[in-house]
C-alpha positions as CSV (number, residue, x, y, z in Angstrom):
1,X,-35.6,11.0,0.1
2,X,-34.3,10.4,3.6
3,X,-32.8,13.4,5.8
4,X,-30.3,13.1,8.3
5,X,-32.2,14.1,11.6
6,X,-29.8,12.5,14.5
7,X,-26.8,11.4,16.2
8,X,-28.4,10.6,19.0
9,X,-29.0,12.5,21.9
10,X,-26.4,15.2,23.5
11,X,-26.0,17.3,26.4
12,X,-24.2,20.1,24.4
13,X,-24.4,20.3,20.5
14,X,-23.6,22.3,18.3
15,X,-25.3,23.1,14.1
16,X,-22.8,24.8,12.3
17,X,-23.5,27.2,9.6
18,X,-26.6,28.1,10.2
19,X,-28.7,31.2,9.2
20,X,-31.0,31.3,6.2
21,X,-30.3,33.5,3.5
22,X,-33.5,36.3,2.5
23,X,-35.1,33.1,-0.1
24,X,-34.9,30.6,2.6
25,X,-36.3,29.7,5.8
26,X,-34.6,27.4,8.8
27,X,-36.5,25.7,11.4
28,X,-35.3,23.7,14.7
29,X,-36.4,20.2,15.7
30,X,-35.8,19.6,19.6
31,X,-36.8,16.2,21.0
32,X,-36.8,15.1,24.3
33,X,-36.7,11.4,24.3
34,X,-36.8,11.4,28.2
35,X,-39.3,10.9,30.9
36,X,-38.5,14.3,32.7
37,X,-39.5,17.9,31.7
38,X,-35.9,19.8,30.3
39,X,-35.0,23.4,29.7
40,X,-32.5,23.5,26.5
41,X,-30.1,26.9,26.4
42,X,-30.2,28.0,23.0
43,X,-27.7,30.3,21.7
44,X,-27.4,31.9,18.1
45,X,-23.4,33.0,17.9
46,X,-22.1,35.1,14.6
47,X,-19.8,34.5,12.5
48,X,-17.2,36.4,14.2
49,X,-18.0,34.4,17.6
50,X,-20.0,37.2,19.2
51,X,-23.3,35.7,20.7
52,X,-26.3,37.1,19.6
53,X,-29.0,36.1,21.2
54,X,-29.7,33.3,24.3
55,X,-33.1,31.6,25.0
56,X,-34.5,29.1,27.0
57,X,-36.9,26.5,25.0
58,X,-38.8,24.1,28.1
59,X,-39.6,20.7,26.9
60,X,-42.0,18.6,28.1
61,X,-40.8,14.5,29.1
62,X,-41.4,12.7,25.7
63,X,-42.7,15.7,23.7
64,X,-40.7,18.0,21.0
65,X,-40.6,21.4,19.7
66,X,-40.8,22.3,16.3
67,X,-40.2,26.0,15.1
68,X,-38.3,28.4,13.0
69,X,-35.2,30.2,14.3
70,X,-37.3,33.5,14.1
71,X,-39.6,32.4,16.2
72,X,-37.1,30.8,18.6
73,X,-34.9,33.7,18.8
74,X,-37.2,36.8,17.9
75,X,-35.1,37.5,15.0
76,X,-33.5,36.8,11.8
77,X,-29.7,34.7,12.5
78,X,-27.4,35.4,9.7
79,X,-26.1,33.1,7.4
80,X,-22.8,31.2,8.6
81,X,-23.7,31.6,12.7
82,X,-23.7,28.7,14.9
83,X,-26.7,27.7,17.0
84,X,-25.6,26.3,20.4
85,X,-27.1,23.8,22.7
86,X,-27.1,22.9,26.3
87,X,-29.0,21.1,28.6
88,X,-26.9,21.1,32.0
89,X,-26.7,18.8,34.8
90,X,-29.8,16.6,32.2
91,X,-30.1,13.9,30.2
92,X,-29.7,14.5,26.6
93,X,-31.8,15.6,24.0
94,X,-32.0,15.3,19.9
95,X,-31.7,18.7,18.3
96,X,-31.3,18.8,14.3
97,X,-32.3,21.9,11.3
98,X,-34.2,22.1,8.8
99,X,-33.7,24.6,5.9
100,X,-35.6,25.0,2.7
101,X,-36.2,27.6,0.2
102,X,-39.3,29.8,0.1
103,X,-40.1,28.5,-3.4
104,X,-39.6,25.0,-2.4
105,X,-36.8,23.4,-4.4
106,X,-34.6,23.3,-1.8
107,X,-34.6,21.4,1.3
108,X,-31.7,20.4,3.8
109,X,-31.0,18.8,7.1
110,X,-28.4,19.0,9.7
111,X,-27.8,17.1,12.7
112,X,-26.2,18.7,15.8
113,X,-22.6,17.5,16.7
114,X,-20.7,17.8,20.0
């Protein structure tokens, strides 16, 4: 089975509907495919368009982070947010999702657009 993991790399993207539902987890896949160290802005917006939450994830040149959006954000995003991406004034990265189900019949993958 292959996954859709990237359209390349962006400055701003954008992974619409995401949020896991109580059965499922969601996790984050960041590369930086460049040969300088990056900060990427993170932001989890709601449904309604309210943001609710903004981090800072530092990436080192050539290296990735993997994690789940709990752990990126500190807390649960609900299902049907957006997760936003920026990396000003840099070179792009490649940021994609991951979400499964907790019993493990169920896996997806979303590229971010722009």
């Amino acid at each position: 089975t292959s996954l859709p993991i990237s359209l390349g790399t962006q400055t701003t993207g954008y992974l619409a509907d995401s949020g896991a539902a109580a059965d499922e987890f969601q996790g984050l896949v960041l590369v930086n495919p460049t040969g300088s160290d990056l900060t990427v802005s993170l932001s989890a917006v709601d449904a309604a368009g309210s943001t609710l939450k903004n981090v800072a994830v530092p990436i080192g040149a050539g290296k990735m982070t993997v994690a789940l959006t709990t752990e990126l954000f500190g807390m649960e995003i609900p299902q049907g947010s957006v997760v936003r991406m920026n990396v000003p004034g840099q070179p792009g990265i490649i940021l994609s999702s991951i979400t499964g189900s907790i019993k493990g019949d169920v896996l997806r993958s979303s590229a971010a657009s722009n």
